[in-house]
C-alpha positions as CSV (number, residue, x, y, z in Angstrom):
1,X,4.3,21.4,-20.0
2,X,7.3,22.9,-21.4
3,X,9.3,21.5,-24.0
4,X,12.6,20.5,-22.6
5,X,10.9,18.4,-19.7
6,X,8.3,16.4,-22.6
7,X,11.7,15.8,-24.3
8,X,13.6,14.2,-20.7
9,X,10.5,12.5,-20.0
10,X,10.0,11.1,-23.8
11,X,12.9,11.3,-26.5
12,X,11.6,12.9,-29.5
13,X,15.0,11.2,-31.8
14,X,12.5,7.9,-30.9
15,X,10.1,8.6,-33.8
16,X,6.7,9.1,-33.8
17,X,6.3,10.2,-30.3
18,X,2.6,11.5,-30.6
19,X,0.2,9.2,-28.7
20,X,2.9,9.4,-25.7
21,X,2.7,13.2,-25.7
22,X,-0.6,13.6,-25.9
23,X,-1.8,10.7,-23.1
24,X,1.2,12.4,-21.0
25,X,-0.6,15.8,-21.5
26,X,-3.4,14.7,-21.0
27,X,-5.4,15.6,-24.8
28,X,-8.3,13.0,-25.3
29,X,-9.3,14.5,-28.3
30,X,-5.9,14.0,-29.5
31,X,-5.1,10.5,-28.1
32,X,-9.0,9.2,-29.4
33,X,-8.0,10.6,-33.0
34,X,-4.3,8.7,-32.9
35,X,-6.2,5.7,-32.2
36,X,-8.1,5.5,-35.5
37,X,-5.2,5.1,-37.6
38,X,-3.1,2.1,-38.1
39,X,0.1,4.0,-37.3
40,X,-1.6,5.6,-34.1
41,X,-2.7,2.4,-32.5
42,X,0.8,0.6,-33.6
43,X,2.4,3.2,-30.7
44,X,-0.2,1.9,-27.9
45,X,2.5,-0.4,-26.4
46,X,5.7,1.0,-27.5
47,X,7.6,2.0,-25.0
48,X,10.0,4.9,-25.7
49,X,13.2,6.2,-24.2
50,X,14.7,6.9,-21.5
51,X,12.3,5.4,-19.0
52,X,10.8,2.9,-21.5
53,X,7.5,4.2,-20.7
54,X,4.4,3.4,-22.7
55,X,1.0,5.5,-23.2
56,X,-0.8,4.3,-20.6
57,X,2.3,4.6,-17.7
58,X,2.8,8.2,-18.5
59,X,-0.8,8.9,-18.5
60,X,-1.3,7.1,-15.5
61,X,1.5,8.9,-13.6
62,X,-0.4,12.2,-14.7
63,X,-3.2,10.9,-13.7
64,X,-5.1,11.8,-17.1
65,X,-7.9,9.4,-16.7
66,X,-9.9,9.6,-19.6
67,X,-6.4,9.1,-22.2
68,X,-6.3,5.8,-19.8
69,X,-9.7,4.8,-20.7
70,X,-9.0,5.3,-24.3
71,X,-5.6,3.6,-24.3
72,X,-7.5,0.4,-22.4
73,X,-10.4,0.1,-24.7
74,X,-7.9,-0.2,-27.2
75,X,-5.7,-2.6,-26.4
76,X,-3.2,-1.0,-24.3
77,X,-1.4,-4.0,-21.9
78,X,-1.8,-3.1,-18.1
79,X,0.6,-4.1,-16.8
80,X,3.5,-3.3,-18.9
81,X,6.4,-2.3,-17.3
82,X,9.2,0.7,-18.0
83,X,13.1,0.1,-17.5
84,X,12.7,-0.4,-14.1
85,X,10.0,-2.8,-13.9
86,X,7.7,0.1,-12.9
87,X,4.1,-0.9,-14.1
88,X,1.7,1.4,-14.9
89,X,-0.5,1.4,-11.2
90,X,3.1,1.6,-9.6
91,X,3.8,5.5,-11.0
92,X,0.0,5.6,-10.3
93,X,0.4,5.4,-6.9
94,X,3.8,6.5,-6.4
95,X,1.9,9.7,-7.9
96,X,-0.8,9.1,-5.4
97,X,-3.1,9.4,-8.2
98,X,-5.9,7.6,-6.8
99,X,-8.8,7.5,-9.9
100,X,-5.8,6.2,-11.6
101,X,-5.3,3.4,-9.4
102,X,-8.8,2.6,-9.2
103,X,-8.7,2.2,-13.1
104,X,-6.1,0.2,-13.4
105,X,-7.0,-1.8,-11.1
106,X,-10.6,-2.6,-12.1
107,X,-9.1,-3.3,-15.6
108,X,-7.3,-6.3,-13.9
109,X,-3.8,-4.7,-12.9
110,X,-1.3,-6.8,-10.6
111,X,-2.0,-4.9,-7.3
112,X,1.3,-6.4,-6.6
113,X,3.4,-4.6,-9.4
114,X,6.0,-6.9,-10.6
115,X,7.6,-9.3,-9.2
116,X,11.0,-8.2,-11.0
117,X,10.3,-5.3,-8.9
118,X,11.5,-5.4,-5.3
119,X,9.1,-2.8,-4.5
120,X,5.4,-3.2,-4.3
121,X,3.1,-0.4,-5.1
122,X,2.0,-1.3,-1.3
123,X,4.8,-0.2,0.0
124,X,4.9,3.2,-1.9
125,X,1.7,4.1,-0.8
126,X,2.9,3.5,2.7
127,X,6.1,5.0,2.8
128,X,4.0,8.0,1.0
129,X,1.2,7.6,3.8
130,X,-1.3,7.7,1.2
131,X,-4.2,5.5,3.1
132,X,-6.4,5.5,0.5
133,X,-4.4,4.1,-1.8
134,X,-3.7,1.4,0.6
135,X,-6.8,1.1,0.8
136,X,-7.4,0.3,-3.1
137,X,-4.4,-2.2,-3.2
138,X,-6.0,-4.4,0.1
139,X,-9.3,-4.2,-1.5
140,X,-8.0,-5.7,-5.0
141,X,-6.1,-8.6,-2.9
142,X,-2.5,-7.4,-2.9
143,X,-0.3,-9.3,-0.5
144,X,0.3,-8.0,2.8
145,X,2.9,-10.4,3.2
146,X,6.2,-11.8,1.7
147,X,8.6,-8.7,0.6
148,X,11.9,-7.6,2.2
149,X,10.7,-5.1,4.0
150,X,7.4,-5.5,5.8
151,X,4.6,-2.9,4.9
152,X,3.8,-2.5,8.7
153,X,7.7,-1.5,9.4
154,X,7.7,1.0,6.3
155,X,4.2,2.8,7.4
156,X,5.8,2.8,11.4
157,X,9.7,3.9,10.1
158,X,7.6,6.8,8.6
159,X,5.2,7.6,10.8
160,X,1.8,6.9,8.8
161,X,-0.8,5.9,11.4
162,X,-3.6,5.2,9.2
163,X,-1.8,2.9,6.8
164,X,-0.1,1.2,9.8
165,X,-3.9,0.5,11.4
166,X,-5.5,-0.9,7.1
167,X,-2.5,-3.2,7.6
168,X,-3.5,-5.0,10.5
169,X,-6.8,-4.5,10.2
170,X,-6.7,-6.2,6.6
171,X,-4.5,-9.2,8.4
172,X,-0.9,-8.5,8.2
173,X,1.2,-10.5,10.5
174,X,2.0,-9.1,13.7
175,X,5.0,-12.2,14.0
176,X,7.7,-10.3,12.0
177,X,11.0,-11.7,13.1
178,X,11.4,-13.2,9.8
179,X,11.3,-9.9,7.8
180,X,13.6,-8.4,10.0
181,X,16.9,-10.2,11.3
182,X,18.3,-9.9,14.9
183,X,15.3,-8.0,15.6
184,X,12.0,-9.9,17.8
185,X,9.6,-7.5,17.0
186,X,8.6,-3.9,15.5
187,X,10.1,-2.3,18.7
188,X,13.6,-1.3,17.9
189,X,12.1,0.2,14.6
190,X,9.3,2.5,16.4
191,X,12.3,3.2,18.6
192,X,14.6,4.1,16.7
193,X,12.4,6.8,15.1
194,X,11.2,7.9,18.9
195,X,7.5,6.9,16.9
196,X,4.1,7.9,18.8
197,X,3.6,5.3,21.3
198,X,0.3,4.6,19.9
199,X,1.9,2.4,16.8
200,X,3.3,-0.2,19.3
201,X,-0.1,-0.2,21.6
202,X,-1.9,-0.8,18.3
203,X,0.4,-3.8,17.1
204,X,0.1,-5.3,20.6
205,X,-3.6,-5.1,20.6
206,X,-3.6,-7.0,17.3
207,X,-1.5,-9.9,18.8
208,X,2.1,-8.6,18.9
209,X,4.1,-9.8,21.5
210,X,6.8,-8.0,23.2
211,X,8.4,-11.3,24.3
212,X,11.3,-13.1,22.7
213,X,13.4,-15.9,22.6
214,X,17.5,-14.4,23.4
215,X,20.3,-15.9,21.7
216,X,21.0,-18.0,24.5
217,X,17.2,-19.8,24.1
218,X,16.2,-17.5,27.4
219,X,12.8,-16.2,26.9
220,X,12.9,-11.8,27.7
221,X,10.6,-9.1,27.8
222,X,11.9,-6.6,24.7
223,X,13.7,-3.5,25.7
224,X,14.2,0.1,24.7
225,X,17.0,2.4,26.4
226,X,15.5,5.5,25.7
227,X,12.8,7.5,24.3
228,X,8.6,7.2,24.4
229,X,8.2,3.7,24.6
230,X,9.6,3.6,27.6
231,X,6.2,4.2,29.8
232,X,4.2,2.1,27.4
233,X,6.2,-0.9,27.4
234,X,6.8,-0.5,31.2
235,X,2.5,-0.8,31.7
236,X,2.3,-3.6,29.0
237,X,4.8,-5.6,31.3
238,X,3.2,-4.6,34.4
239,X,-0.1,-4.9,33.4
240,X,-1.6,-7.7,31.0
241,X,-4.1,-7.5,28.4
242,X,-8.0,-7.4,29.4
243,X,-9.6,-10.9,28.7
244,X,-11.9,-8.9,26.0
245,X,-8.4,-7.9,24.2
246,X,-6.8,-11.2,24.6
247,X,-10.3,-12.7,23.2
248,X,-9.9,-10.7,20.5
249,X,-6.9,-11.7,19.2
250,X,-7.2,-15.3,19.5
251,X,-10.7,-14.9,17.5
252,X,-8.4,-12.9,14.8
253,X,-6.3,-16.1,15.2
254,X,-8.7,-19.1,14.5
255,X,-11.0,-17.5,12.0
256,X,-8.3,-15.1,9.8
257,X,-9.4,-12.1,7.8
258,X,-10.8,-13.6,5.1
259,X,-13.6,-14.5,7.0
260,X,-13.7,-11.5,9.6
261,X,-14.1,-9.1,6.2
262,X,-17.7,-10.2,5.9
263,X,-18.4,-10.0,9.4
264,X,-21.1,-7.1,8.4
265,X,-22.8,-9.4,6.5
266,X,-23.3,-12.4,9.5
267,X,-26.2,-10.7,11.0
268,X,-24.6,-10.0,14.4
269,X,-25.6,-7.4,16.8
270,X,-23.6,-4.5,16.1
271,X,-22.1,-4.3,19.1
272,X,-20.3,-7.4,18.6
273,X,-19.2,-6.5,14.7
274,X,-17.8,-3.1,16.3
275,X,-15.4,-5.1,18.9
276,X,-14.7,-7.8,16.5
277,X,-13.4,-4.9,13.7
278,X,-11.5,-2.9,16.4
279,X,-14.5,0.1,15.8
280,X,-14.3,0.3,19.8
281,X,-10.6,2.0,19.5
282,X,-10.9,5.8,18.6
283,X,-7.7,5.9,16.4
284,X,-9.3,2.8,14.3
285,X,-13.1,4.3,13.9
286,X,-11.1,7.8,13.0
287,X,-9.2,5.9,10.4
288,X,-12.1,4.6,8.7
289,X,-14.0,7.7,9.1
290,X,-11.0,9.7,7.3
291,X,-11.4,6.9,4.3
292,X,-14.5,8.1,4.0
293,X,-14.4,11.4,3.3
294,X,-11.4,10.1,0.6
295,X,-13.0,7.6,-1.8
């Protein structure tokens, strides 16, 4: 890495900048023998300017794994944050380094991020339509509710089917007029972005509903001027939900995620597991078939 960019990304007039250089380049052998001195493991946490990042953020948004296991065996804070409340898995996924993640994330990291972040890491990964990292951050029990901007309109406004489909399928809402004010549903965002028709068939298949209370208390059928979701929304007035969709979603109703996630373990003919997890739509098995060629 050249010289001027180590000095932007870590200000050498700091002092001993050492252990930042070398987890930031990545030498083991350089950051193990750091850490046997006094003076070596003193720098562990210190975060340096400009971005007041410490070791283990600027190795982590390398993705230099083995400097992260060093600096975590010996004592380096997870979830330390830089000057912008960035911690550590935050660059990590922002980076979409995904071993990374999975670190930091076993080693007890806030799959959340910070709270004095208005950001989640969740919503990088989506706006990056990284699905595996998504992936990571549902697994460790980050919240798929409760920021600004819902995760299931920042994976629609960008177009990233597969995070879109981890989202419901892990339980996010599919009621989000609170996240989004004066609109009733997803719709005007998928059409503003003239978004494949397939992201609002999806959301109405997990329970969204294109019907809404107007400002005068009237209850309407949502409406798009222009654009593909035209057709779609025309059948999904015309033509209801099958009783096996509408069963669906009120099952996903009563029982919630938390229990549906160990549906493989109920003993239940598989059959019934595959309708119950959505397997029986193409775009969901493809999604989880794609995850597993990725972790």
């Amino acid at each position: 890495m050249a010289s001027d960019l180590l000095s932007f990304i870590v200000d050498p007039e700091e002092g001993d900048t050492s252990l930042h250089l070398a987890a930031l380049s990545g030498d083991v052998l350089k950051v193990r023998q750091l850490l046997c001195s006094d003076s070596g493991r003193n720098l562990i946490n210190a975060r340096m300017r400009p971005f007041g990042a410490t070791p283990l953020r600027l190795a982590s948004s390398a993705g230099n794994v083995e400097c992260m296991q060093e600096l975590l065996k010996n004592g380096a804070y997870v979830d330390l944050v830089d000057i912008k409340a960035q911690t550590p898995l935050f660059v990590a996924v922002y980076n979409n380094k995904l071993e990374s993640c999975e670190l930091l994330l076993k080693s007890g990291a806030n799959p959340n991020g910070d709270r004095r972040n208005l950001v989640a890491p969740l919503h990088v990964a989506c706006q990056n339509g990284s699905a595996p990292a998504v992936q990571l951050l549902l697994q460790h029990g980050c919240a798929v509710e409760g920021a600004l901007t819902h995760p299931l309109h920042v994976a629609a406004t960008y177009g990233h089917m597969n995070c879109f489909i981890l989202l419901l399928l892990h339980g996010a809402k599919t009621s989000l007029a609170e996240y989004a004010v004066g609109q009733p549903s997803i719709v005007p965002i998928l059409a503003k972005n003239k978004s494949n028709p397939l992201f609002l068939r999806l959301w109405v298949l997990f329970g969204g509903s294109l019907w809404y209370n107007d400002s005068t208390g009237k209850r309407v059928f949502v409406d798009v001027e222009e654009g593909p979701l035209i057709e779609v929304l025309h059948n999904l007035k015309t033509f209801p939900l099958s009783l096996k969709c509408q069963s669906r979603i009120k099952i996903w109703k009563l029982i919630q995620y938390d229990v549906l996630k160990h549906i493989n373990s109920l003993g239940l003919p598989k059959t019934l597991v595959n309708y119950l997890g959505f397997r029986d739509i193409p775009e969901i098995d493809n999604c989880f078939a794609f995850l597993e060629k990725c972790l």
